[in-house]
BAVO-557715 format. One record per residue (C-alpha): residue number from 1; residue in one letter; x negated, y, z negated. Coordinates in Angstrom, 3 decimals. Example, Ala and Ser with C-alpha at 12.3 -4.5 7.8 and 13.67 -1.06 7.14 Angstrom:
% BAVO-557715
[1, "a", [-12.300, -4.500, -7.800]]
[2, "s", [-13.670, -1.060, -7.140]]
This chain:
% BAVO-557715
[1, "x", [-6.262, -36.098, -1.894]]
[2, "x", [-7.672, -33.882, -4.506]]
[3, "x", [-11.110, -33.401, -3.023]]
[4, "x", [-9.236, -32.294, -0.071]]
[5, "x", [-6.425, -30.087, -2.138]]
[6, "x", [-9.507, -28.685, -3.514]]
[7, "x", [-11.864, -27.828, -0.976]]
[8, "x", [-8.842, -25.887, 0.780]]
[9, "x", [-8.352, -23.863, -2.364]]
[10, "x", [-12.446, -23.021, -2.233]]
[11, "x", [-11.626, -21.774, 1.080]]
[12, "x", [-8.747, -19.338, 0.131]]
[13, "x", [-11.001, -18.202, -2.072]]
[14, "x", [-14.054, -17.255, -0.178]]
[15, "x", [-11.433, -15.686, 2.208]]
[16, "x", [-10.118, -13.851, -0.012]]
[17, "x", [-13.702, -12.672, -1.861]]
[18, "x", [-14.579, -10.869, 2.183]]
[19, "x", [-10.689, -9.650, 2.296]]
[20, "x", [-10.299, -5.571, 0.988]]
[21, "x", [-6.733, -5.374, -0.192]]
[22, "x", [-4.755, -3.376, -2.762]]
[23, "x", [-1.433, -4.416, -4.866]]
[24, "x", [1.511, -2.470, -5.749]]
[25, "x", [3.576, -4.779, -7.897]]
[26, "x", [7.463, -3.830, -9.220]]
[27, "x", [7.926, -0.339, -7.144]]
[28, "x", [11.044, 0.883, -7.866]]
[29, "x", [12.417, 1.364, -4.602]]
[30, "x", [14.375, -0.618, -2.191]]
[31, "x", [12.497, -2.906, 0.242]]
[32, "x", [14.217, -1.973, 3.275]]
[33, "x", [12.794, 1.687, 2.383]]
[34, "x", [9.316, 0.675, 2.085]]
[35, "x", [9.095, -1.916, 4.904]]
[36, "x", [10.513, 1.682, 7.548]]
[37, "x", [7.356, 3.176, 5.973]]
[38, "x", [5.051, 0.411, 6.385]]
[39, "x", [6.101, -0.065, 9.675]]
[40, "x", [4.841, 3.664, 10.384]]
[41, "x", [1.114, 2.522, 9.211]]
[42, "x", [0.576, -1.300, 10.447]]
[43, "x", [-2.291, -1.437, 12.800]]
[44, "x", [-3.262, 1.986, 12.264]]
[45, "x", [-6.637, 3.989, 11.853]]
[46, "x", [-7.291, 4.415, 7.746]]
[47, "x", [-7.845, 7.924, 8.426]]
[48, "x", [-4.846, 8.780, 10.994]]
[49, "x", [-2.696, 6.376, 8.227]]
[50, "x", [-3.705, 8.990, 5.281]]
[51, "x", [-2.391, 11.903, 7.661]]
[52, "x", [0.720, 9.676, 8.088]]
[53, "x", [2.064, 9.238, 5.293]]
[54, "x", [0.722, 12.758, 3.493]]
[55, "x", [3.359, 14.710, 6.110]]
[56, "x", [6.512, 12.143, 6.032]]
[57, "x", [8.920, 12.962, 4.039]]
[58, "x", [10.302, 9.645, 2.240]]
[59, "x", [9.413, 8.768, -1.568]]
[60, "x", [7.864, 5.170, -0.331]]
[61, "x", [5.247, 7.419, 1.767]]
[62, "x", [3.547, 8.729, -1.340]]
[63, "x", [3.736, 5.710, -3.273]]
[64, "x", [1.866, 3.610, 0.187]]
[65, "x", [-0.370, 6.752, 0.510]]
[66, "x", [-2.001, 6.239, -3.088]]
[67, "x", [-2.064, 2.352, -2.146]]
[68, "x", [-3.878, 3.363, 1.029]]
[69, "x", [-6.411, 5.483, -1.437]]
[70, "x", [-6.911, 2.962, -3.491]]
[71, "x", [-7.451, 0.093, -0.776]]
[72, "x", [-10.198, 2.385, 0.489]]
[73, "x", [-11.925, 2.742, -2.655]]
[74, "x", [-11.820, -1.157, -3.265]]
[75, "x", [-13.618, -1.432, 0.448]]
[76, "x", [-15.897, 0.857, -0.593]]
[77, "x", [-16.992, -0.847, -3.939]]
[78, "x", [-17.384, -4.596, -1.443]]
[79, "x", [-19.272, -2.623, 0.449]]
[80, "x", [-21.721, -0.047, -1.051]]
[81, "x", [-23.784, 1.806, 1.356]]
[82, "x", [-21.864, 1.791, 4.226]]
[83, "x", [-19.724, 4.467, 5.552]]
[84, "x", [-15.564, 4.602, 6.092]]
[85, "x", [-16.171, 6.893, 9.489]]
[86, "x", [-18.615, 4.028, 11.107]]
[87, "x", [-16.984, 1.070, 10.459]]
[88, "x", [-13.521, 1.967, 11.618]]
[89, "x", [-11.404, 0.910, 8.540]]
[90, "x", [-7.743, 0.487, 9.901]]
[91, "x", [-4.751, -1.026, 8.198]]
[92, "x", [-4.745, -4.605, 8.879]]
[93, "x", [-1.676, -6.294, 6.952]]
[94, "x", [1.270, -3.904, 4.976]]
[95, "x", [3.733, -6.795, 3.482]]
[96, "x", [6.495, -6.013, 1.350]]
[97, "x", [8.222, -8.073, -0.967]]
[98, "x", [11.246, -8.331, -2.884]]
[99, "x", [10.749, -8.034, -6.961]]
[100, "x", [13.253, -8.665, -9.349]]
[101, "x", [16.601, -6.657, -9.088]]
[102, "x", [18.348, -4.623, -12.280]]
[103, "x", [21.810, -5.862, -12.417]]
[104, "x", [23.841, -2.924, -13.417]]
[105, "x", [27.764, -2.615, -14.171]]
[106, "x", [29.552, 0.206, -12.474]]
[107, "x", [33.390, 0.760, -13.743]]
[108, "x", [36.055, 0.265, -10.872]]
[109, "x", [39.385, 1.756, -10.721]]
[110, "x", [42.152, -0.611, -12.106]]
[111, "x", [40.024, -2.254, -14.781]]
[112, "x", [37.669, -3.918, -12.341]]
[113, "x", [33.830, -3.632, -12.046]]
[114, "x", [31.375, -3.445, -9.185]]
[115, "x", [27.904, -4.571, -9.693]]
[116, "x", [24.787, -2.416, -8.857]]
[117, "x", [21.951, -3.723, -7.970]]
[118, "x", [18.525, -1.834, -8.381]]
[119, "x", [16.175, -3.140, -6.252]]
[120, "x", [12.477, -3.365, -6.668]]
[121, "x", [9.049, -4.608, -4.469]]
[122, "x", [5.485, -5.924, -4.467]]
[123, "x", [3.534, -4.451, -1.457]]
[124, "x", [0.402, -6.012, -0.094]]
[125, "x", [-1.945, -3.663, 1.874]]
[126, "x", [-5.155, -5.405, 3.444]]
[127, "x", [-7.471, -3.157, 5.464]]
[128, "x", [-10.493, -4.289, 7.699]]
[129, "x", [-12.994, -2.484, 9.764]]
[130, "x", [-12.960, -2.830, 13.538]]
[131, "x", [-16.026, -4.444, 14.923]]
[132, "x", [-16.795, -3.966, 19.300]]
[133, "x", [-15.705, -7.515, 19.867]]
[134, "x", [-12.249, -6.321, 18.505]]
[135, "x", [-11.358, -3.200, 20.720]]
């Protein structure tokens, strides 16, 4: 069982070496704000997804915008040589993921309190570039 257990985590691996992806880990801003956003971008052209989210108006579109940046440049460094315009980069995956919440303590009339909750995200951007047997 461990050969097996192992070879499968060999193959995550190598998977994961030909994947370009960026992180954004603890963004303070509510999920259900950044997945509207994401949804905006999944499946989109890197190029048309840069125009995107540099002309919508929400907070989560500049903080996915700079992710988008920086997934580029990490496709670029896998990649030396080759260009962004010829390969057809476009977003492949956006997840977003719950973080950790700040539990705040709001005072309530009569003596009571009501409990805030900040919450945060990780997002997961993966971009690709589309090959002919694709389109």
């Amino acid at each position: 069982m461990g050969a097996r257990k192992h070879n499968s985590a060999e193959k995550n691996k190598e998977a994961k070496k030909n994947k370009c992806f960026a992180r954004l880990n603890n963004c303070p801003t509510s999920p259900r704000k950044m997945r509207l956003v994401a949804g905006l971008i999944r499946g989109v052209d890197a190029e048309k997804a840069i125009h995107i989210l540099k002309h919508s108006p929400q907070e989560a579109a500049g903080r996915l915008h700079i992710l988008l940046l920086s997934a580029i440049a990490n496709w670029q460094a896998k990649n030396e040589g080759l260009r962004i315009e010829e390969n057809n980069l476009y977003i492949k995956e956006v997840m977003v993921d719950s973080a950790r919440q700040l539990k705040r303590i709001r005072p309530a009339p009569q003596g009571r309190a009501h409990r805030i909750r900040k919450r945060s995200n990780h997002v997961t951007m993966v971009i690709d570039s589309r090959t002919e047997i694709e389109n």
